[in-house]
DODO-140477 format. One line per 2 residues: their letters; for each residue y, x, z of N, C-alpha, C, O, CB. Coordinates in steps of 0.1 Angstrom, whole numbers, plus 5000, padded with zeros to 4 digits. Glycine has a CB too. Layout:
# residues N
A) Y:X:Z:Y:X:Z:Y:X:Z:Y:X:Z:Y:X:Z; ...
This chain:
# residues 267
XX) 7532:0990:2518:7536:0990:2504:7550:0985:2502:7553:0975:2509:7526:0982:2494; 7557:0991:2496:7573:0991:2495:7572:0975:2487:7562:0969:2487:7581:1007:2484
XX) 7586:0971:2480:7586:0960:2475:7586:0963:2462:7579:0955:2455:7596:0951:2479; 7589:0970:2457:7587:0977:2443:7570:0981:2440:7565:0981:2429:7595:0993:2445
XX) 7566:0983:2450:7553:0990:2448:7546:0976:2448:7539:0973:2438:7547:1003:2462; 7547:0968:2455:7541:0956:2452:7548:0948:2439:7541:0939:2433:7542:0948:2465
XX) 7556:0949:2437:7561:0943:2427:7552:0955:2410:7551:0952:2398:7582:0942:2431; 7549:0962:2413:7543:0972:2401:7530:0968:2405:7524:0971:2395:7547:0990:2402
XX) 7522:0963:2414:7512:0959:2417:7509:0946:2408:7499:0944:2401:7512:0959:2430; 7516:0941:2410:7517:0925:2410:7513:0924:2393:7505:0916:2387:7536:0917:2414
XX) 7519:0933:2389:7518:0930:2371:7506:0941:2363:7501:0940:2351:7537:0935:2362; 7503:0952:2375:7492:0958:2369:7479:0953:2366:7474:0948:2376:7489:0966:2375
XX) 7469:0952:2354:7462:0945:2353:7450:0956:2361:7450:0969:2361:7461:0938:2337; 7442:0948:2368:7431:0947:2375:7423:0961:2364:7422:0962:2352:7423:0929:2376
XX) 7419:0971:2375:7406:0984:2366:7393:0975:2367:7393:0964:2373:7401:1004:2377; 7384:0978:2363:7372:0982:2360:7369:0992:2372:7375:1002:2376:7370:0988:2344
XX) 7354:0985:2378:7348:0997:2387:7335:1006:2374:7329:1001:2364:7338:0988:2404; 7334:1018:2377:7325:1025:2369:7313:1031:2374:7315:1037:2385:7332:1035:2363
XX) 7301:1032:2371:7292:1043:2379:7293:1048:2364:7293:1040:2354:7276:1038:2389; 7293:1060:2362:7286:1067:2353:7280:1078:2354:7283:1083:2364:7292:1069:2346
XX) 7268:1087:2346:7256:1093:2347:7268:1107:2340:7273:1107:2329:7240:1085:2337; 7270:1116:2346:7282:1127:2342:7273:1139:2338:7279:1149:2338:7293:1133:2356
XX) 7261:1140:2335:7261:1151:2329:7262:1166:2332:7273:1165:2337:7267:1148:2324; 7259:1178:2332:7262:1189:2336:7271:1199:2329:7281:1193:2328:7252:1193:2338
XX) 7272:1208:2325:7286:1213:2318:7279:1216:2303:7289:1213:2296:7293:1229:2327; 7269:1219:2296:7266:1216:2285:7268:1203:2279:7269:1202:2267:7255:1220:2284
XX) 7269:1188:2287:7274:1180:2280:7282:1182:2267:7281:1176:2257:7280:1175:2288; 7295:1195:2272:7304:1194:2261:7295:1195:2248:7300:1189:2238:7314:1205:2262
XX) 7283:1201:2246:7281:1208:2231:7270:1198:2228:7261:1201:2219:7275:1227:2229; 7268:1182:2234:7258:1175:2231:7268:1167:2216:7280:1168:2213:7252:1165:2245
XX) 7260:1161:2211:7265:1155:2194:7268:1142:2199:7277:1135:2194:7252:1154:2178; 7263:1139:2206:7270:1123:2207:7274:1118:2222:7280:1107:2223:7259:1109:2201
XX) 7273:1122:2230:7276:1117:2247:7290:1120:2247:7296:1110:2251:7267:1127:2261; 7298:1132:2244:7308:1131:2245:7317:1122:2237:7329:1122:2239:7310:1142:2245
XX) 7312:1114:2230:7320:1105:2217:7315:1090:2226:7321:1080:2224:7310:1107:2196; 7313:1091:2228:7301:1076:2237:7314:1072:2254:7318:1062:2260:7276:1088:2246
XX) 7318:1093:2258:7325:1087:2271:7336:1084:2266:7342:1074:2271:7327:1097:2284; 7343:1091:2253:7356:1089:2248:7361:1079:2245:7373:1077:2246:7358:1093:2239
XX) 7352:1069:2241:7352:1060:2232:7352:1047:2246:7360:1038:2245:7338:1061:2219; 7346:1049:2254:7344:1043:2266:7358:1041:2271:7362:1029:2274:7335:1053:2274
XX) 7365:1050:2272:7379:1052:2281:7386:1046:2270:7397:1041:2273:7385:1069:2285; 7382:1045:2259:7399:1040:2253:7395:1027:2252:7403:1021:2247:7408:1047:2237
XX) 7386:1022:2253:7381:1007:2261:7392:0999:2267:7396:0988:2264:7370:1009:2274; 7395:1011:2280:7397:1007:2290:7415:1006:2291:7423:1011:2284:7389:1016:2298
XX) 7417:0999:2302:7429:0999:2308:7438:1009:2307:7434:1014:2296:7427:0998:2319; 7446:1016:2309:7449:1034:2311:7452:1031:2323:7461:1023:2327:7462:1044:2301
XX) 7443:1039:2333:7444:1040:2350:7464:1047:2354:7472:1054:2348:7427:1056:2358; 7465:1043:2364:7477:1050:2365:7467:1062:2376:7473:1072:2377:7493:1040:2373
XX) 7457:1062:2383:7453:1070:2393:7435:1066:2391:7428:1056:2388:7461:1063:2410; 7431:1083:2393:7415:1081:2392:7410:1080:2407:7419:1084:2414:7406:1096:2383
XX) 7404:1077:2413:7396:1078:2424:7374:1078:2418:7366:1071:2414:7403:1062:2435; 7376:1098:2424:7360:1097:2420:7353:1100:2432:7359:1105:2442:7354:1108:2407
XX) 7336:1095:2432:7331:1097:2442:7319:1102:2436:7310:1096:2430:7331:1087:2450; 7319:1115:2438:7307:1123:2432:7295:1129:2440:7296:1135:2450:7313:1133:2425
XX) 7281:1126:2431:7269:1129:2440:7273:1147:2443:7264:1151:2451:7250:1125:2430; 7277:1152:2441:7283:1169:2444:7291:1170:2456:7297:1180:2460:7293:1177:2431
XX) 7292:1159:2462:7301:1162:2472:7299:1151:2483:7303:1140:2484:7315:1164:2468; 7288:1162:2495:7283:1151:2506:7294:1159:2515:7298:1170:2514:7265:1151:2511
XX) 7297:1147:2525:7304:1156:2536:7312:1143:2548:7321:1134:2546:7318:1166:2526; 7307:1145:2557:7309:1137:2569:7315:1143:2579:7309:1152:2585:7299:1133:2574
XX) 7325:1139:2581:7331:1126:2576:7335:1123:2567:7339:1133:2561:7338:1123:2580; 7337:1113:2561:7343:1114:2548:7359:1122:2545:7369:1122:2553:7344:1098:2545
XX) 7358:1127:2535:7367:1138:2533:7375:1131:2521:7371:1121:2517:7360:1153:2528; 7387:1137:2517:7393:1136:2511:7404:1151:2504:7413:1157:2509:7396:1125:2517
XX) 7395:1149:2488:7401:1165:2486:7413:1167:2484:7422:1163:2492:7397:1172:2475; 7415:1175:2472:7429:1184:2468:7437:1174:2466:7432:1165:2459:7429:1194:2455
XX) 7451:1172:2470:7462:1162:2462:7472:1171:2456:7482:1164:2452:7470:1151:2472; 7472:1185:2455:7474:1189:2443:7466:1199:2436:7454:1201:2440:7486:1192:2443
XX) 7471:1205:2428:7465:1210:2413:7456:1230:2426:7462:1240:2430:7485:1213:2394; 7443:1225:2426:7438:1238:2435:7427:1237:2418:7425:1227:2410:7429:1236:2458
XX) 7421:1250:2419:7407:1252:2411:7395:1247:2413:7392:1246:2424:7404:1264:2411; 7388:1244:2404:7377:1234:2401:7369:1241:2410:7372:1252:2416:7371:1232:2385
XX) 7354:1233:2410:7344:1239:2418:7335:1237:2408:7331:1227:2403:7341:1234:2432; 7332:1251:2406:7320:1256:2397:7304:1255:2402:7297:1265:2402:7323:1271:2395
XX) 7300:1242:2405:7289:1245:2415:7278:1240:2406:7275:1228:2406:7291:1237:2429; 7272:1253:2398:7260:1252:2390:7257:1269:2389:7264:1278:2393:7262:1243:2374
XX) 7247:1270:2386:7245:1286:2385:7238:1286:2378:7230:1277:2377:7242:1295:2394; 7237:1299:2367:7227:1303:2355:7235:1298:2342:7229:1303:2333:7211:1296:2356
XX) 7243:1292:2339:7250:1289:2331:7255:1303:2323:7255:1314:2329:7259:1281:2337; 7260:1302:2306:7271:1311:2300:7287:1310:2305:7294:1300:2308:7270:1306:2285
XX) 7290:1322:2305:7301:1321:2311:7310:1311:2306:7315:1304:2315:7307:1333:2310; 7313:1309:2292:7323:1299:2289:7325:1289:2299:7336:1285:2302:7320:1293:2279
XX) 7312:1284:2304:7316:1273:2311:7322:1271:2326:7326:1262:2334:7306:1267:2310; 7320:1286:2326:7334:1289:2336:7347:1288:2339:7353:1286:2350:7336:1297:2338
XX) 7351:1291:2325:7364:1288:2318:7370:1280:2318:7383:1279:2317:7365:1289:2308; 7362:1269:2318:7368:1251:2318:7377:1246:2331:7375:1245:2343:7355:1239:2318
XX) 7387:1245:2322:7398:1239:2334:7404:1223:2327:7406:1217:2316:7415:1253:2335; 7403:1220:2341:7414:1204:2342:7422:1202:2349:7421:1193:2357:7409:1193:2346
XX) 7431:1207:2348:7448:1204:2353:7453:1191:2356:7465:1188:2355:7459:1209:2343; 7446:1184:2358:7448:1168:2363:7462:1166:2373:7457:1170:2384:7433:1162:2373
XX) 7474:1162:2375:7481:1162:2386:7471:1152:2399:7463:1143:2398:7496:1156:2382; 7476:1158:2410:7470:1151:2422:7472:1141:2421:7476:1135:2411:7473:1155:2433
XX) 7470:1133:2435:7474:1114:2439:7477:1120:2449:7468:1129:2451:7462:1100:2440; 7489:1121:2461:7488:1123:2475:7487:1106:2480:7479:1101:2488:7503:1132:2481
XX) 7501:1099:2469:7497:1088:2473:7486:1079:2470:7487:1068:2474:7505:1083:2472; 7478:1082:2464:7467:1074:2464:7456:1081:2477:7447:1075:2482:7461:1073:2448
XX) 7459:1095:2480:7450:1094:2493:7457:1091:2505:7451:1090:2515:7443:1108:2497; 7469:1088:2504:7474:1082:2515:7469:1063:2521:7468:1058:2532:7490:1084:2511
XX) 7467:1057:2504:7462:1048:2504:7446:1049:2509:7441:1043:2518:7465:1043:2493; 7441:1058:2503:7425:1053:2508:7427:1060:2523:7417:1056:2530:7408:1061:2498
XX) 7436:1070:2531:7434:1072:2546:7434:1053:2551:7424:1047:2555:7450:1084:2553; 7446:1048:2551:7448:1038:2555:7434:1025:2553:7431:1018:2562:7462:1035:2547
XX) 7431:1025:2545:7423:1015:2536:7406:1015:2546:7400:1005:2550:7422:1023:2515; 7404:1032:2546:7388:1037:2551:7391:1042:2567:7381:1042:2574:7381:1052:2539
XX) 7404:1046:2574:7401:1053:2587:7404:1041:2594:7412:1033:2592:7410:1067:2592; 7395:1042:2602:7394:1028:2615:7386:1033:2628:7378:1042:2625:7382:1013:2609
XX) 7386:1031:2639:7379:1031:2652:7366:1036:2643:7360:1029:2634:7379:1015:2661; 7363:1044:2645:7346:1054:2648:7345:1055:2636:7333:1057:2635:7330:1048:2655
XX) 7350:1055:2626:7351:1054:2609:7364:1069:2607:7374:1067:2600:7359:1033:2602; 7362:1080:2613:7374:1094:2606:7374:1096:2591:7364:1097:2584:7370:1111:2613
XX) 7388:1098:2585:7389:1101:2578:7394:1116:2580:7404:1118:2587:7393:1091:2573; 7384:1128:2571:7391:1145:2574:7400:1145:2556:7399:1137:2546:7373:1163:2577
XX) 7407:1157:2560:7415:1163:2545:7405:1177:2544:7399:1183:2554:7437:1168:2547; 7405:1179:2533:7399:1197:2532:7407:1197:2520:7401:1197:2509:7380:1203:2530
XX) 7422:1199:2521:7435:1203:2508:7429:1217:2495:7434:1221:2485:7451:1213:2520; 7416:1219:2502:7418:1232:2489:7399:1227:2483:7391:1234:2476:7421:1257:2499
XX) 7399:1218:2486:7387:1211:2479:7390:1204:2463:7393:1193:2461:7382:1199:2489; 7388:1217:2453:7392:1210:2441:7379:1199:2434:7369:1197:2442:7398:1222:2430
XX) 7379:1195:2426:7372:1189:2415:7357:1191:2416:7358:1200:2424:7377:1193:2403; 7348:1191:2414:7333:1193:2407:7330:1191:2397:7336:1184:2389:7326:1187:2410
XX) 7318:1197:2392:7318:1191:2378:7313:1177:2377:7311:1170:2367:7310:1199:2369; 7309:1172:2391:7304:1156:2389:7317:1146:2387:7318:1134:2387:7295:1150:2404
XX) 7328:1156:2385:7339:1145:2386:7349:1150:2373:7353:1142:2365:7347:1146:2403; 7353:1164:2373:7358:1170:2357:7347:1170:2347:7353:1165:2337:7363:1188:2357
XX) 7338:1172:2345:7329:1174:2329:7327:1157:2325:7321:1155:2315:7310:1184:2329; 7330:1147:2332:7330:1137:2320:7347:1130:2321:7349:1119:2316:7315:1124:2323
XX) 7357:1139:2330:7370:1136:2327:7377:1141:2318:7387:1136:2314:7375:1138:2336; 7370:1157:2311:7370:1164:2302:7372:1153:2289:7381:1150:2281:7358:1174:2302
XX) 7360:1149:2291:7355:1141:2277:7363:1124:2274:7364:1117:2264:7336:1138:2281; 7365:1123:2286:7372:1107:2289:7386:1108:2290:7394:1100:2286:7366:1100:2303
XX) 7391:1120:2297:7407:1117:2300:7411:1132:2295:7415:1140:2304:7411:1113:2320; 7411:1138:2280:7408:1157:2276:7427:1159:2282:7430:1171:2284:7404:1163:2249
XX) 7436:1150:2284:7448:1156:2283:7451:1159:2299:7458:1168:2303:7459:1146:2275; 7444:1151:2309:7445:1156:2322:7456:1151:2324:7461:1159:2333:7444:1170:2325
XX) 7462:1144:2322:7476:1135:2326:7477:1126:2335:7488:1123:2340:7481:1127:2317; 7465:1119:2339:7462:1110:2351:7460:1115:2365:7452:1124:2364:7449:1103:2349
XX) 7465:1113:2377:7466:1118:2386:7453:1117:2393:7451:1106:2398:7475:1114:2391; 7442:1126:2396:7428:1124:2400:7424:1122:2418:7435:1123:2424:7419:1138:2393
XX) 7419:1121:2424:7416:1123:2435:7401:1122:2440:7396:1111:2439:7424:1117:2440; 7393:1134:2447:7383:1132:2447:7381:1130:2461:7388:1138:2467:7377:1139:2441
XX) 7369:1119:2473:7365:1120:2482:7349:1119:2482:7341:1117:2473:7371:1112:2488; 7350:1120:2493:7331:1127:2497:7324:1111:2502:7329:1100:2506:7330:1142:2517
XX) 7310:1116:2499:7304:1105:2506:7295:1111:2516:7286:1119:2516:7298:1097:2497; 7303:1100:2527:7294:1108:2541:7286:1103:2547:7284:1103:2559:7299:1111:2552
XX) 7277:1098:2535:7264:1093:2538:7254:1088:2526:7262:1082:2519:7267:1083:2546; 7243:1087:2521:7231:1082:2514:7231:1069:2518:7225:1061:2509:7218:1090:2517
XX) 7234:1064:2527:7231:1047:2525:7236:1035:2519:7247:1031:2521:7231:1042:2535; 7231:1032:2513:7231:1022:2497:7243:1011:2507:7254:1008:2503:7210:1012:2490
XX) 7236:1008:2517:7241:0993:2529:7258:1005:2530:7266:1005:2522:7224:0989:2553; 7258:1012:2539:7273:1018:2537:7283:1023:2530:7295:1024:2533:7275:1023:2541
XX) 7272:1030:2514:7282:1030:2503:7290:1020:2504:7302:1020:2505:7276:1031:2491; 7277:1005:2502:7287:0995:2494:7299:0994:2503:7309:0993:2497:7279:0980:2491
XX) 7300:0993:2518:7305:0994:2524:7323:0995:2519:7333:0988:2517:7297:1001:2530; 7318:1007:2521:7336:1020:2518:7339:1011:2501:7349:1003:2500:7329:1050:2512
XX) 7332:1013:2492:7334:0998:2481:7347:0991:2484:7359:0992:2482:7321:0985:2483; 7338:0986:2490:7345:0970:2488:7360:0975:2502:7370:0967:2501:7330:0951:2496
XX) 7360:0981:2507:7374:0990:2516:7384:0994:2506:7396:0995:2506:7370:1007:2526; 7376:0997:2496:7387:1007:2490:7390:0998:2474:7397:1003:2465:7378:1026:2488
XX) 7381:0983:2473:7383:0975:2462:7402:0970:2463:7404:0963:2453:7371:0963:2463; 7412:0972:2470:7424:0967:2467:7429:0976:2456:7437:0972:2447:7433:0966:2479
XX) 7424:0988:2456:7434:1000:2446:7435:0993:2433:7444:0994:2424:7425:1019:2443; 7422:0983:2432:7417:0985:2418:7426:0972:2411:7423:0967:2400:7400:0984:2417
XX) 7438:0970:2421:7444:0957:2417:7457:0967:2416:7466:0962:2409:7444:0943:2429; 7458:0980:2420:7471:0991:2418:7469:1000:2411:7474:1011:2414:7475:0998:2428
XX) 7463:0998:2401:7460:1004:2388:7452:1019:2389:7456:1029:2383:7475:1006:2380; 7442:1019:2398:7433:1031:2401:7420:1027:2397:7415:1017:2403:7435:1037:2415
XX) 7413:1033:2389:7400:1034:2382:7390:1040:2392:7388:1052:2391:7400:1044:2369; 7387:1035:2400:7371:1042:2409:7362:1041:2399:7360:1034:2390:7364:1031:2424
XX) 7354:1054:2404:7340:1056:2394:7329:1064:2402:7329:1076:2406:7343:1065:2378; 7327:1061:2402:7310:1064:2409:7303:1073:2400:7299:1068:2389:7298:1050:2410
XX) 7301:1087:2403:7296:1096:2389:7283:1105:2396:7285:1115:2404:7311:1109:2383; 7271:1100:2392:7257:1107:2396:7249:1105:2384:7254:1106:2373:7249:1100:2411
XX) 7234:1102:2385:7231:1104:2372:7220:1096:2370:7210:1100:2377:7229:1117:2369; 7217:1084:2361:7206:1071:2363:7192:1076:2371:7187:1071:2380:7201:1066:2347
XX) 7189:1087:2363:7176:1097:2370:7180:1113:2369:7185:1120:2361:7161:1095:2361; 7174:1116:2380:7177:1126:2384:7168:1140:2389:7175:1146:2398:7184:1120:2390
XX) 7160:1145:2387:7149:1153:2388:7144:1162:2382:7134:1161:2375:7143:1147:2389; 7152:1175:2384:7154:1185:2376:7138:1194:2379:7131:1200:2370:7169:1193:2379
XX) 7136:1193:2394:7125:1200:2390:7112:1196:2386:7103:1204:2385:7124:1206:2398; 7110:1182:2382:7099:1176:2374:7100:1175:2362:7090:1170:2356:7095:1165:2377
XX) 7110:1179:2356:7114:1181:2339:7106:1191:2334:7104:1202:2338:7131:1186:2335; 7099:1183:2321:7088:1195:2314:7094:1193:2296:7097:1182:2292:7067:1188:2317
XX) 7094:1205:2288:7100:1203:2275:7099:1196:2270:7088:1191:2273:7098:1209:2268; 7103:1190:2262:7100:1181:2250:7100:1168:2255:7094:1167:2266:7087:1184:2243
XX) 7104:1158:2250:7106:1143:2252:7110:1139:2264:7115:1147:2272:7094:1135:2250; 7108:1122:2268:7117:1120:2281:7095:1117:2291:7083:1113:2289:7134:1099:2279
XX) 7105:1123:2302:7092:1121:2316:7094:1103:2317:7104:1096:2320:7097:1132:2336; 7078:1101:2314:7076:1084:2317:7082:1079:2330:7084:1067:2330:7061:1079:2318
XX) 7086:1089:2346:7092:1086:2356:7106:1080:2350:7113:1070:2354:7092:1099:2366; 7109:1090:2340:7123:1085:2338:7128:1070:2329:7136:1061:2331:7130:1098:2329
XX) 7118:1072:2318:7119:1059:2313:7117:1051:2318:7126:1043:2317:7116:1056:2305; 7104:1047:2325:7099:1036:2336:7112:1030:2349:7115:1019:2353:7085:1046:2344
XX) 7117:1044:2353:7131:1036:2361:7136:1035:2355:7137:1023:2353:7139:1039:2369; 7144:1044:2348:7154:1033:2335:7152:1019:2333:7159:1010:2338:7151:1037:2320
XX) 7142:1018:2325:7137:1000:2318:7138:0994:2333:7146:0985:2333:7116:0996:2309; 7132:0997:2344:7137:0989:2358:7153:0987:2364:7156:0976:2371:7130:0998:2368
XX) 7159:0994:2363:7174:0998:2368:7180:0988:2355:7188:0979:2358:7180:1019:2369; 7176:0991:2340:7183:0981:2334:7180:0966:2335:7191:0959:2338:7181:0984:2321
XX) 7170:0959:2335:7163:0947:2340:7170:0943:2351:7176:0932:2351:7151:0949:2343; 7168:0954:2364:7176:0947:2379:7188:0942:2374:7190:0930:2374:7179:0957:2393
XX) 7199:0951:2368:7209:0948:2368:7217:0935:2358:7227:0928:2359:7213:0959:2368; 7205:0937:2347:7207:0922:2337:7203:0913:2343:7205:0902:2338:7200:0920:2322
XX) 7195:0912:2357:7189:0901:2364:7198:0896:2379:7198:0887:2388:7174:0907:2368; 7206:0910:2375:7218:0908:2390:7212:0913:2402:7218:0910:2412:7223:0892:2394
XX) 7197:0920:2403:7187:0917:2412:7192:0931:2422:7188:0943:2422:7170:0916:2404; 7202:0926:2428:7213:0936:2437:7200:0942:2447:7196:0954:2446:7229:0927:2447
XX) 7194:0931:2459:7190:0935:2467:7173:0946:2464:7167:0953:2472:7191:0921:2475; 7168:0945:2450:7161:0953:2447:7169:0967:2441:7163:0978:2440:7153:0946:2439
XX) 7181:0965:2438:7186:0982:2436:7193:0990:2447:7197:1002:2446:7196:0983:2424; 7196:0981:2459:7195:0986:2474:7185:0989:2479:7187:0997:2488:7199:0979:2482
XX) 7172:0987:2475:7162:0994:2481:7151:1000:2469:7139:1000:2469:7156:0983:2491; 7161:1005:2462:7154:1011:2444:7141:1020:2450:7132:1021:2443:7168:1025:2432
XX) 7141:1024:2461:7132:1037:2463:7117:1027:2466:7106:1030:2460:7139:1049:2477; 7118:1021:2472:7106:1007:2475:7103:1002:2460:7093:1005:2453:7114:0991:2486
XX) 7113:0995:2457:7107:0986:2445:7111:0988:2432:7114:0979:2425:7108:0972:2447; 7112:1005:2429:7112:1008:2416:7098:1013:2410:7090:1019:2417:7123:1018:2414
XX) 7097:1011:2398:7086:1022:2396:7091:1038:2397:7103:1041:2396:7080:1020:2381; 7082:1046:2400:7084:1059:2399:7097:1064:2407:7102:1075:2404:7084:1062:2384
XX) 7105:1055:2417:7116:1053:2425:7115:1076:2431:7124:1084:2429:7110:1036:2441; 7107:1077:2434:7107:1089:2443:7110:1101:2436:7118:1110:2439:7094:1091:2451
XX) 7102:1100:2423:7101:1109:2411:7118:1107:2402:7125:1116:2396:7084:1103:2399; 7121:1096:2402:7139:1094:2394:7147:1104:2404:7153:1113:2401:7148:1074:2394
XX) 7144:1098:2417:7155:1105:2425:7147:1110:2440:7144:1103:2450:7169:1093:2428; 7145:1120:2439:7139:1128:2447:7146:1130:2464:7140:1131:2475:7139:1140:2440
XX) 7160:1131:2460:7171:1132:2468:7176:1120:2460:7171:1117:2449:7179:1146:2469; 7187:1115:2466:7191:1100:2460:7205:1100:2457:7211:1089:2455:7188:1088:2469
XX) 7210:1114:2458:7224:1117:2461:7233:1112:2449:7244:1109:2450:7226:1132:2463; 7224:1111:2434:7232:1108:2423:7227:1095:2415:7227:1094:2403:7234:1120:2414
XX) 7222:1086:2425:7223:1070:2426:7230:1070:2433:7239:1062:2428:7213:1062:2430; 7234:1074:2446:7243:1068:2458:7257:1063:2450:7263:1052:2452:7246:1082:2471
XX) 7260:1068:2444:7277:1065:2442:7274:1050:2433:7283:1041:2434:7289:1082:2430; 7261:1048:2425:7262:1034:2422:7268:1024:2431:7277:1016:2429:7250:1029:2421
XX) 7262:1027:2442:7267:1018:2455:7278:1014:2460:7280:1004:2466:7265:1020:2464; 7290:1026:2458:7305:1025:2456:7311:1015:2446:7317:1004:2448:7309:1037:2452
XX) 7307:1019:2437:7310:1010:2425:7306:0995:2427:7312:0986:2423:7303:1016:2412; 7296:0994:2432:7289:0979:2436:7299:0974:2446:7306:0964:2446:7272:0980:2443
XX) 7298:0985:2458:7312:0976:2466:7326:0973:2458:7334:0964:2459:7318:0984:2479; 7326:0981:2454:7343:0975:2444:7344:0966:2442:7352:0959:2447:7349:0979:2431
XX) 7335:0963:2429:7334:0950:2422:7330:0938:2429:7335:0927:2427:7324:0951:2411; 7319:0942:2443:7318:0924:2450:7329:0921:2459:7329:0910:2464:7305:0921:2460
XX) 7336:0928:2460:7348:0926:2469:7359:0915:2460:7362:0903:2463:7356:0943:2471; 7361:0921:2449:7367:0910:2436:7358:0900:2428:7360:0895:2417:7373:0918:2425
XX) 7348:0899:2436:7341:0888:2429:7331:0892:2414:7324:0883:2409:7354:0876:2424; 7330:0902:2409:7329:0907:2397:7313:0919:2398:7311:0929:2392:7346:0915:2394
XX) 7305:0912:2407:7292:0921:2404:7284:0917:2391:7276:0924:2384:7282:0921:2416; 7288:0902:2390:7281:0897:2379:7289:0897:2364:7285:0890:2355:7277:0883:2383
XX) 7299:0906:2364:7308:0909:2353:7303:0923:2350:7312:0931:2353:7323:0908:2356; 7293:0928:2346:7288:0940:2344:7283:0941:2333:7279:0932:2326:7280:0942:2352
XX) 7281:0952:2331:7275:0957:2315:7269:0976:2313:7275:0986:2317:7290:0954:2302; 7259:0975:2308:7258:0989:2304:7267:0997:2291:7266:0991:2280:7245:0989:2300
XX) 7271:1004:2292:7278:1011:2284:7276:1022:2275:7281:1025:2264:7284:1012:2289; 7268:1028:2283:7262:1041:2275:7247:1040:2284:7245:1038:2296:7274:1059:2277
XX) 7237:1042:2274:7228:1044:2278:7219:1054:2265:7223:1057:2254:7223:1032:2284; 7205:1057:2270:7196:1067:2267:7193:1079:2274:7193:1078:2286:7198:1071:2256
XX) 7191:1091:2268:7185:1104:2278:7191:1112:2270:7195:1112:2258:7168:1107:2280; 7193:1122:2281:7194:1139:2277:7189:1152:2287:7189:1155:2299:7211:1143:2276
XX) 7183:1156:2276:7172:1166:2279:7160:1154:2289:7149:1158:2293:7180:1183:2290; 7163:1147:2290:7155:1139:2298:7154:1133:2307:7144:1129:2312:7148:1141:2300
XX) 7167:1131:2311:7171:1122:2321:7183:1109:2313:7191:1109:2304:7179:1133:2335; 7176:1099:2323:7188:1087:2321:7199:1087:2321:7204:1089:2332:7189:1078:2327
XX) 7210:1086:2308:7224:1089:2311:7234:1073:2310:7246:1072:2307:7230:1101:2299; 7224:1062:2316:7229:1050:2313:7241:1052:2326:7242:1058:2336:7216:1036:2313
XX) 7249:1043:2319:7265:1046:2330:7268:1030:2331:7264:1025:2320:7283:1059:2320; 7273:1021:2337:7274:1009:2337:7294:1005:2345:7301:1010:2354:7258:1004:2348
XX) 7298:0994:2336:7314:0992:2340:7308:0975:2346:7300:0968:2341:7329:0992:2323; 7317:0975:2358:7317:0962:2367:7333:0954:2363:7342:0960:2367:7316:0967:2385
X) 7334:0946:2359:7348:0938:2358:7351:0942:2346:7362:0938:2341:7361:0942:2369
């Protein structure tokens, strides 16, 4: 880091780590979630750099996408066209993936590029709602792996950014289980982990949401595949790296269409 760069460091105040529950591309036309992320962000700091880690994008080695402006990845199907349409012109970070190459590649730990890997919607449809002008420089990487013990891992590797004015967020979804969704109201799998995931975390009770699938209720039925819990675990390393797991709070919580959209800020 140059002396300038540390000296712009020095006075940037510390981000917030985020997990939040992102929603699918009808988010936009819900009545209150999009007012809930908005409202959320102007909370916050104004990031100079996003860094997201989204359950939409597994890939091992860990990857690191587009650092400049390539087209979104439309990865849902059956949708109205409109929601094809949606664009986020976000400028890239090169240097902020230059920082996380440095920060995450080590002996038996590769870090790959795939340059024309744009966005997801686990990472644009609640940047839509949180950041609508696209002025922040975004950068998305993969997680190349499901384990809670190595998420936190890459965390707490990649917790210095958050002292250089870059917002990490962890974007999957409290519960997650599309194909046990039945009409009308929320599935007791979902509320039952919910009221558990909220509890652990007002209890701090870390080593029970590292092993959520054991000692949740209904653990298997929330998340079937666990891909959009996993990024909690990012966010968890951020914050224990700076001391700040016990500086936590929920922020948005309840359901849509029936899943948990509780999203939680660390620091």
């Amino acid at each position: 880091m140059t002396a300038a760069a540390q000296e712009s460091a020095a006075t940037q105040e510390r981000m917030p780590a985020l997990y939040l529950s992102h929603g699918a591309p009808p988010l936009a036309d819900d009545p209150l979630w999009p007012a809930e992320l908005a409202a959320w962000s102007k909370d916050l700091p104004r990031p100079r750099a996003i860094l997201m880690v989204s359950a939409h994008w597994e890939e091992a080695p860990l990857a690191i996408g587009a650092t400049e402006r390539v087209p979104l990845v439309y990865d849902f199907w059956g949708f109205p066209e409109h929601y094809y349409q949606v664009t986020y012109a976000a400028p890239g970070a090169p240097a902020l993936a230059e920082s996380v190459r440095k920060l995450l590649r080590a002996p038996g730990t590769p870090v790959q590029d795939i340059p024309d890997r744009g966005l997801d919607h686990g990472a644009y449809v609640p940047l839509v709602e949180m950041y609508p002008d696209a002025d922040i420089p975004v950068l998305q990487i993969s997680m190349p792996t499901l384990d809670p013990v190595r998420l936190m891992d890459i965390g707490r590797r990649l917790a210095p950014l958050r002292d250089e004015g870059v917002l990490i967020v962890g974007s999957g979804f409290f519960t997650h289980n599309l194909a046990a969704l039945r009409q009308g109201g929320t599935p007791a799998w979902s509320a039952e982990f919910d009221a558990w995931g909220r509890t652990a975390l007002e209890n701090r009770d870390w080593d029970a949401l590292l092993d959520f699938l054991h000692k949740s209720p209904a653990g298997r039925y929330a998340h079937p595949r666990t891909e959009h819990f996993a990024p909690l675990f990012v966010t968890m390393g951020a914050a224990e790296a700076a001391g700040e797991l016990a500086a936590q709070k929920s922020v948005i919580d309840g359901f849509w269409m029936g899943l948990a959209k509780r999203s939680v800020q660390f620091g």
